[in-house]
VOTI-47517 format. One record per residue (C-alpha): residue number from 1; residue in three letters; x negated, y negated, z. Coordinates in pm, whole numbers. Layout:
SITE:NUM:Ala:X:Y:Z
...
This chain:
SITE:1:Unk:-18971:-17163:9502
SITE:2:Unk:-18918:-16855:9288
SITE:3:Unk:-18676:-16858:8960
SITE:4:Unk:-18500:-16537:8884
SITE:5:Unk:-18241:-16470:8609
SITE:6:Unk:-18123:-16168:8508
SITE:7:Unk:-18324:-16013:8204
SITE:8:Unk:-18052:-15831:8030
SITE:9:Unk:-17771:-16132:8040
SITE:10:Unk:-18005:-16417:8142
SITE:11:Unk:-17797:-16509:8433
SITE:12:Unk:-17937:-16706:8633
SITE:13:Unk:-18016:-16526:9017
SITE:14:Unk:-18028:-16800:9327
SITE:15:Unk:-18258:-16631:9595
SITE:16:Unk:-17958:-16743:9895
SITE:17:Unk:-17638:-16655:9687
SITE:18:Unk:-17701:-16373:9449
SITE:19:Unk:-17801:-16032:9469
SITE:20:Unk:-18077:-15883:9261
SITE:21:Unk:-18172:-15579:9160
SITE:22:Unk:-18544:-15478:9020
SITE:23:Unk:-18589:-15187:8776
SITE:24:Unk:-18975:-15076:8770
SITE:25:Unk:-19041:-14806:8475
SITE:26:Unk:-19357:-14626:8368
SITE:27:Unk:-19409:-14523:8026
SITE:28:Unk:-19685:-14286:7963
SITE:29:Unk:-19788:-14025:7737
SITE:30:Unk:-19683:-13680:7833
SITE:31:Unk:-20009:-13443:7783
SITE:32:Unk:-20020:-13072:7841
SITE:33:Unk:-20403:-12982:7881
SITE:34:Unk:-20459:-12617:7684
SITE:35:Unk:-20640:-12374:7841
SITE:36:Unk:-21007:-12464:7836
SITE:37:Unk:-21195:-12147:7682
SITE:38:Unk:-21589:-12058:7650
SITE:39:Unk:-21562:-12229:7283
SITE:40:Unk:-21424:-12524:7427
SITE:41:Unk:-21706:-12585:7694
SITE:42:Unk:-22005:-12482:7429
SITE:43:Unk:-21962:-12705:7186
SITE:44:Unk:-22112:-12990:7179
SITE:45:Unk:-21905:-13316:7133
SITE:46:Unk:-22072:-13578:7127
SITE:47:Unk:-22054:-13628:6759
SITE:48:Unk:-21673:-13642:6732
SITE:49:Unk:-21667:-13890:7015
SITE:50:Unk:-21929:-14111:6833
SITE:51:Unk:-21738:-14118:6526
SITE:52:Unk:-21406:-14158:6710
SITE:53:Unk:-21590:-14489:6868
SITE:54:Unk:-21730:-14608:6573
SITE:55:Unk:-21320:-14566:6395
SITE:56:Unk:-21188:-14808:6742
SITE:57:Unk:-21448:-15060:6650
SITE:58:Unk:-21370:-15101:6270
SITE:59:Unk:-21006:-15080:6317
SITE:60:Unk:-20986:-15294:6588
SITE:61:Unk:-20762:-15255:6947
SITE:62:Unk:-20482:-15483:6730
SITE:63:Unk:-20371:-15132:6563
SITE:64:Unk:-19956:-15140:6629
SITE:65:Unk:-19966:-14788:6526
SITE:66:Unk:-20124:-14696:6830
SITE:67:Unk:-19911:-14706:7170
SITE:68:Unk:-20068:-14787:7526
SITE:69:Unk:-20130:-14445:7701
SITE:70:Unk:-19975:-14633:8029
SITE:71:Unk:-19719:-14945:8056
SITE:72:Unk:-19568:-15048:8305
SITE:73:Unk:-19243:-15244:8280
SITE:74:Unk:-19007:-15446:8546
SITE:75:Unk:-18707:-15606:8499
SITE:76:Unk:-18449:-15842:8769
SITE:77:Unk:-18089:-15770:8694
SITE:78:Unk:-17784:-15949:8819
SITE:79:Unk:-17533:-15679:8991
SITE:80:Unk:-17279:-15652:8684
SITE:81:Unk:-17631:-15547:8475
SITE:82:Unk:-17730:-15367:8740
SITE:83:Unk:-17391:-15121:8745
SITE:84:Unk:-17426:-15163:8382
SITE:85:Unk:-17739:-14986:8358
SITE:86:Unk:-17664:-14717:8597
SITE:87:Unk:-17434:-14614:8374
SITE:88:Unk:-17612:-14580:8110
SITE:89:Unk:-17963:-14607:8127
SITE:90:Unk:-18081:-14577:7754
SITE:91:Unk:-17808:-14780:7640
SITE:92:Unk:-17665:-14469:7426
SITE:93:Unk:-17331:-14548:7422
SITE:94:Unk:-17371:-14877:7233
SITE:95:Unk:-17543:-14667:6977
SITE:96:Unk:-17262:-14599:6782
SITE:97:Unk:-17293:-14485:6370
SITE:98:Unk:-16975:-14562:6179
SITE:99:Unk:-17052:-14281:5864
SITE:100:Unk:-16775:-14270:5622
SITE:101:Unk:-16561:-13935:5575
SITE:102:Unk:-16674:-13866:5211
């Protein structure tokens, strides 16, 4: 039998009794190709890419600098997290800056 609780409260979800709701995301990195011109498809780049190879291999994949171009993320919420989350998706509102008035 599946277990599901809720992964912004941690309540937990029983398959007969509770509703769930499932939020699937996809992060990825926006890119804009340029406009390929005759420069772009004479050069040869074969060098770049070697180096840029040879950089990945010394540094290692363990580099927390550098994002995943792709992740996919799901999460089970309970209905109160679910309405919660409607609301207000990126969780702005609880983003609040108290700055004092000098």
């Amino acid at each position: 039998m599946l277990h599901f609780s809720c992964d912004l409260c941690g309540k937990e979800l029983l398959p007969q009794a509770d509703r769930r709701y499932v939020v699937k995301m996809e992060v990825f990195a926006a890119h804009d190709p340029n406009e390929l011109t005759e420069d772009d498809l004479s050069d040869d780049h074969l060098e770049s890419l070697s180096e840029m190879l040879q950089e990945l291999e010394e540094t290692g994949d363990d580099d927390p600098e550098i994002a995943p171009a792709y992740k996919h993320i799901r999460f089970d919420l309970c209905p109160a997290c679910h309405q919660k989350f409607l609301r207000d998706p990126l969780n702005k509102d609880t983003i609040k800056f108290d700055f004092s008035e000098n």
